[in-house]
C-alpha positions as CSV (number, residue, x, y, z in Angstrom):
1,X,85.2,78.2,-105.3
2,X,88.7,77.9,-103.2
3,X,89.0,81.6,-102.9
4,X,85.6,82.5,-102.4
5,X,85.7,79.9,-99.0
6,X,88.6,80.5,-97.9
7,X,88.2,84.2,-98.0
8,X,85.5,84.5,-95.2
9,X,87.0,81.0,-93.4
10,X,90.6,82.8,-92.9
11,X,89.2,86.1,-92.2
12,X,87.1,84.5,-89.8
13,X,89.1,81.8,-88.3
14,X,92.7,82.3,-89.0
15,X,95.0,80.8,-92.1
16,X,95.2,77.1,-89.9
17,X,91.0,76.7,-91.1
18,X,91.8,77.2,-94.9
19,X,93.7,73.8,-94.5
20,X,91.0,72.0,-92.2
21,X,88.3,72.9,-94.9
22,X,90.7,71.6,-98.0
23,X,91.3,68.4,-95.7
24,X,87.4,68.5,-95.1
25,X,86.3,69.1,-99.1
26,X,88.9,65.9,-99.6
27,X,87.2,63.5,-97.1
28,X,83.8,64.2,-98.9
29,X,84.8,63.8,-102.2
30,X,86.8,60.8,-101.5
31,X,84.0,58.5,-99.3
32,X,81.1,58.1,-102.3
33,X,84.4,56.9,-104.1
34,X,84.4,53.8,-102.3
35,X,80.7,53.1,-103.0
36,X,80.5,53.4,-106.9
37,X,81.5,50.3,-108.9
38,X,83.6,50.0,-111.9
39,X,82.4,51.3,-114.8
40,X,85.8,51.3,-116.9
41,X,85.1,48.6,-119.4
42,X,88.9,47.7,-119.8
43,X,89.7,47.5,-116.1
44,X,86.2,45.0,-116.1
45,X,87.9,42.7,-118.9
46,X,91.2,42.7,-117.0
47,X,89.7,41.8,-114.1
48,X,87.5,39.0,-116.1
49,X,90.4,37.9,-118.0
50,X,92.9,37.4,-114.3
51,X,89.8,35.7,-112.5
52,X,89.2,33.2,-115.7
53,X,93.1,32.7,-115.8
54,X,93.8,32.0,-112.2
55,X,90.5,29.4,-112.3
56,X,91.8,27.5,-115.0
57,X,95.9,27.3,-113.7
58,X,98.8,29.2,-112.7
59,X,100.4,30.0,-115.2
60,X,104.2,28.5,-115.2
61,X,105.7,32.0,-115.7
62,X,107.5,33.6,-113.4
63,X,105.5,36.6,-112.1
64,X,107.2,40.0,-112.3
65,X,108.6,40.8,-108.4
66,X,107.5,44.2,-106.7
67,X,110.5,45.9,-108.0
68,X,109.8,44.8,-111.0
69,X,106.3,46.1,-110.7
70,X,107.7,49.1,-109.4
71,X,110.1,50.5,-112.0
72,X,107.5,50.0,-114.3
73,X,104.8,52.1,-112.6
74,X,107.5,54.9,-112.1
75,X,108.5,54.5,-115.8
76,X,104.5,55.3,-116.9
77,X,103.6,57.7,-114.4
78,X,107.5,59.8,-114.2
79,X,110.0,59.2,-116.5
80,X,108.2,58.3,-119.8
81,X,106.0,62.2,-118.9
82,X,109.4,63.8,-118.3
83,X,110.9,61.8,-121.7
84,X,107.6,62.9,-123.6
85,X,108.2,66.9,-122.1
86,X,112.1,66.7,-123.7
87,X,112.0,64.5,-127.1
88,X,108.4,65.4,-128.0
89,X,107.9,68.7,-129.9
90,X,104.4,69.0,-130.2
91,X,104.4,68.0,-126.1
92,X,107.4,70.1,-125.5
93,X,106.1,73.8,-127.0
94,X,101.9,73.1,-125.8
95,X,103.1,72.4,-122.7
96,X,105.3,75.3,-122.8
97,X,101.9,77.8,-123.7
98,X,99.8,76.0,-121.5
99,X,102.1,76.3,-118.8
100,X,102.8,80.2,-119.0
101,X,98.6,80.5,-119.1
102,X,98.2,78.3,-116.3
103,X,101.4,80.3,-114.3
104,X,99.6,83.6,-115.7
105,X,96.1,82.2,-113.8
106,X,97.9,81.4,-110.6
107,X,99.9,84.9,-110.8
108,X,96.3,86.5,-111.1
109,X,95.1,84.8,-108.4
110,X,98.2,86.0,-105.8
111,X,97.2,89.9,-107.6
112,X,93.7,90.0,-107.2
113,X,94.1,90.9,-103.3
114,X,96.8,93.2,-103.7
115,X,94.3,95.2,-106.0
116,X,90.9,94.9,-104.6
117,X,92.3,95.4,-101.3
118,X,94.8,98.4,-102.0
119,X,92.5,100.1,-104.6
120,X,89.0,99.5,-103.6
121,X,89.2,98.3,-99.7
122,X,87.8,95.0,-100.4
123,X,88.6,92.7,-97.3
124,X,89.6,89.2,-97.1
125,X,86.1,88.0,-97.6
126,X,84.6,90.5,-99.8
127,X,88.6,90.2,-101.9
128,X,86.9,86.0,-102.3
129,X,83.9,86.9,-103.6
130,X,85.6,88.5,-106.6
131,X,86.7,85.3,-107.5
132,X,83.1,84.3,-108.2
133,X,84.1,86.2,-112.0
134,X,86.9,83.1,-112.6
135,X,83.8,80.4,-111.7
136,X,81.5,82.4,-114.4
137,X,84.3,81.9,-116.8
138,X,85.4,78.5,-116.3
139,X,81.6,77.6,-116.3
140,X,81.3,79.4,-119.7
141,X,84.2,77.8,-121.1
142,X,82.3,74.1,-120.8
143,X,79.7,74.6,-123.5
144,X,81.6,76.7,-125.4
145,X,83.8,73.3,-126.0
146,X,81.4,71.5,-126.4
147,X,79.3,73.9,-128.8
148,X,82.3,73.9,-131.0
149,X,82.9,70.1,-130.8
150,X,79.7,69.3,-132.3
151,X,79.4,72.2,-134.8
152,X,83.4,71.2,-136.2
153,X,84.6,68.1,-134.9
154,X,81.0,66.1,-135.2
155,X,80.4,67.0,-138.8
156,X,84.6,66.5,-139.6
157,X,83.7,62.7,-138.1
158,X,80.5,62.0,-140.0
159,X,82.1,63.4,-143.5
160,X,84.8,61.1,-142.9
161,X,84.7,59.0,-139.5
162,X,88.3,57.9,-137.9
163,X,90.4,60.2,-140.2
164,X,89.4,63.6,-138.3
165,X,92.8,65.7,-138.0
166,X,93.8,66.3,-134.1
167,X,94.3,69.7,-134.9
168,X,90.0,70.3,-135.2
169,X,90.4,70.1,-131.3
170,X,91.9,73.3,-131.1
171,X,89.4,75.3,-132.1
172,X,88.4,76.0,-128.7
173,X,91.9,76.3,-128.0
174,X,92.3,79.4,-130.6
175,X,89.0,81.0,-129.2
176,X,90.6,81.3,-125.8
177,X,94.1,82.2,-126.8
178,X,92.3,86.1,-127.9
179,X,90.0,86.1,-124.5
180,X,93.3,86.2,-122.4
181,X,95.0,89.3,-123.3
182,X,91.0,90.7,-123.9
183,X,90.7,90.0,-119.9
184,X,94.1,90.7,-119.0
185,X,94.4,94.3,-120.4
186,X,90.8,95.1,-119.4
187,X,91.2,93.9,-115.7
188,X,94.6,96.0,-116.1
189,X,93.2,99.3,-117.4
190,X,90.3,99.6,-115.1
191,X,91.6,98.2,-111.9
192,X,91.8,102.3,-110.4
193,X,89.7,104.4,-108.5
194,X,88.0,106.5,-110.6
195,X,86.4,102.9,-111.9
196,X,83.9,101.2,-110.6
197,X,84.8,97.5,-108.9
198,X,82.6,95.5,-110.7
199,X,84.7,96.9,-114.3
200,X,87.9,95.0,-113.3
201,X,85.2,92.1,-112.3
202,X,83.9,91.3,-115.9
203,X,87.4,91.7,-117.0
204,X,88.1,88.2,-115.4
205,X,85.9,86.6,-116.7
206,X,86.7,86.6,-120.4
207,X,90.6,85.5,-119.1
208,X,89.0,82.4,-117.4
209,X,86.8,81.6,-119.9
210,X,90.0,81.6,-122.5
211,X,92.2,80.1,-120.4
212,X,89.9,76.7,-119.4
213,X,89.2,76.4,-123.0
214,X,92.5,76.4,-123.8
215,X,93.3,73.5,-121.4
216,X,90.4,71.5,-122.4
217,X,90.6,71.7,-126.0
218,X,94.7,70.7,-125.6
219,X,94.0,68.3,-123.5
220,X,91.7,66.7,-126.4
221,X,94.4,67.3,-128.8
222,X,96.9,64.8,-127.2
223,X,94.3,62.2,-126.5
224,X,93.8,62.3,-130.5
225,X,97.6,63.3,-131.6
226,X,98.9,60.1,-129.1
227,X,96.2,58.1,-129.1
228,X,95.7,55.5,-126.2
229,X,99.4,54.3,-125.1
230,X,101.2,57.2,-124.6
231,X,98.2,60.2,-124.4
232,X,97.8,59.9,-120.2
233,X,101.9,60.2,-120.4
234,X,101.5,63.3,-122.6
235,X,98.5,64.6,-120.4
236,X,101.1,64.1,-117.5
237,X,103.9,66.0,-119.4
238,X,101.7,69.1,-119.8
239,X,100.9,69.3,-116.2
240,X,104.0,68.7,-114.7
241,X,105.1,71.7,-116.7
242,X,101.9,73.4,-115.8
243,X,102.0,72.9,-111.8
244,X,105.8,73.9,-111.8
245,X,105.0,77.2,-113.3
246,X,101.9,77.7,-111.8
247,X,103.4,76.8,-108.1
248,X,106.3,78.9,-108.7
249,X,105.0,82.5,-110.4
250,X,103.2,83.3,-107.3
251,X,106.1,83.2,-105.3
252,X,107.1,86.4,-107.1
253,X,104.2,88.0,-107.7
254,X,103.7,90.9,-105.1
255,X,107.4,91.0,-105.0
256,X,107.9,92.3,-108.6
257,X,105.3,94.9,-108.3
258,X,105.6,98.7,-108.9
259,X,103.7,101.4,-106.9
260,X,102.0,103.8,-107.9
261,X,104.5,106.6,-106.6
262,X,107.5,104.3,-107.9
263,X,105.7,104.5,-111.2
264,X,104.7,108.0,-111.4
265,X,108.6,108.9,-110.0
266,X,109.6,106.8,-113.0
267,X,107.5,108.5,-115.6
């Protein structure tokens, strides 16, 4: 929905607006927060467990300073990720796919202006609306999970509860790894003028659709593969390899492109 907004708001009202309506999106989603109650049944028992223990005594332990406190939230939430990223195989190479899908995605993104707008004439705002086809697909990708989760991974639990393999999450997974290149060489093919613009449109929306499912089903695949301890750590590997890719390919993008008269020239 980013690019569909910001489309008409920076055509509209200049670039400054796309970061007033982010900043406004953040404030709305942020406020209910602070009106919902915990729901999280082992952050209730902590909380239980602290109140029960700080009623009865102190206890004669010495509590763990701020820095101690400290290193150990940067441990969890940095340096146990990047460890995970390095030591891990199974982290290291599906954060590796993952990451070139989700840098692919964000390279798409940066390309889909250059074409509508140099092929068809699409401006800012009508160039937004075209991103309406990633929305379908990521919107199709959700039942299609969950379609496959109760048709393999239910029945794999009631034959034999607790001992399901991890690997009957990727089912989704390997859907959405032939839906990429399907979108990709489709949206590639018929992005010219003698096509219509709404061909290169339903090209995007198989790529979307695969790629989503791919991160969801992966995303599954740790929880079960690492279990409790370590899976957020593994979850955090995979998108800090994910966000560094995906922040940088863009930077790159319209830069590496040939023209039409540099490619004709060349053939």
């Amino acid at each position: 929905m980013g690019p569909f907004i910001g489309g008409f708001v920076t055509q509209h009202k200049g670039w400054k607006w796309s970061q007033y309506t982010l900043a406004i999106f953040y404030l709305a989603s942020w406020l209910p927060v602070f009106l919902l109650e915990e729901t999280y049944l082992k952050v209730i028992m902590t909380r239980r467990k602290r109140t029960q223990e700080a009623a009865a005594a102190e206890s004669q332990a010495k509590k763990p300073g701020a820095s101690t406190l400290l290193l150990g939230v940067l441990f969890i939430t940095l340096l146990r990720p990047t460890k995970m990223l390095f030591t891990e195989p199974i982290v290291s190479f599906l954060s590796i796919y993952v990451a070139f899908n989700f840098a692919v995605i964000f390279t798409f993104f940066a390309s889909v202006p250059y074409v509508f707008g140099l092929v068809y004439g699409f401006d800012r705002g009508d160039t937004g609306l075209v991103f309406l086809a990633v929305g379908l697909g990521c919107t199709l990708a959700v039942p299609t999970v969950i379609t496959l989760d109760r048709l393999v991974y239910q029945r794999e639990w009631k034959r034999s509860p607790g001992k399901v393999a991890p690997e009957v999450r990727l089912w989704p997974a390997m859907l959405g790894a032939l839906r990429i290149p399907v979108g990709l060489f489709w949206f590639a093919w018929s992005s010219k003028k003698g096509v219509h613009w709404i061909v290169p449109i339903i090209g995007i929306v198989p790529f979307a659709w695969g790629n989503l499912c791919i991160y969801i089903s992966t995303c599954m695949y740790l929880i079960d593969t690492y279990a409790a301890l370590t899976a957020a750590s593994a979850i955090a590997a995979n998108g800090l390899l994910r966000y560094i890719l995906g922040g940088s390919f863009p930077l790159f993008t319209l830069q590496s492109k040939i023209t039409t008269n540099e490619l004709q020239d060349h053939c």
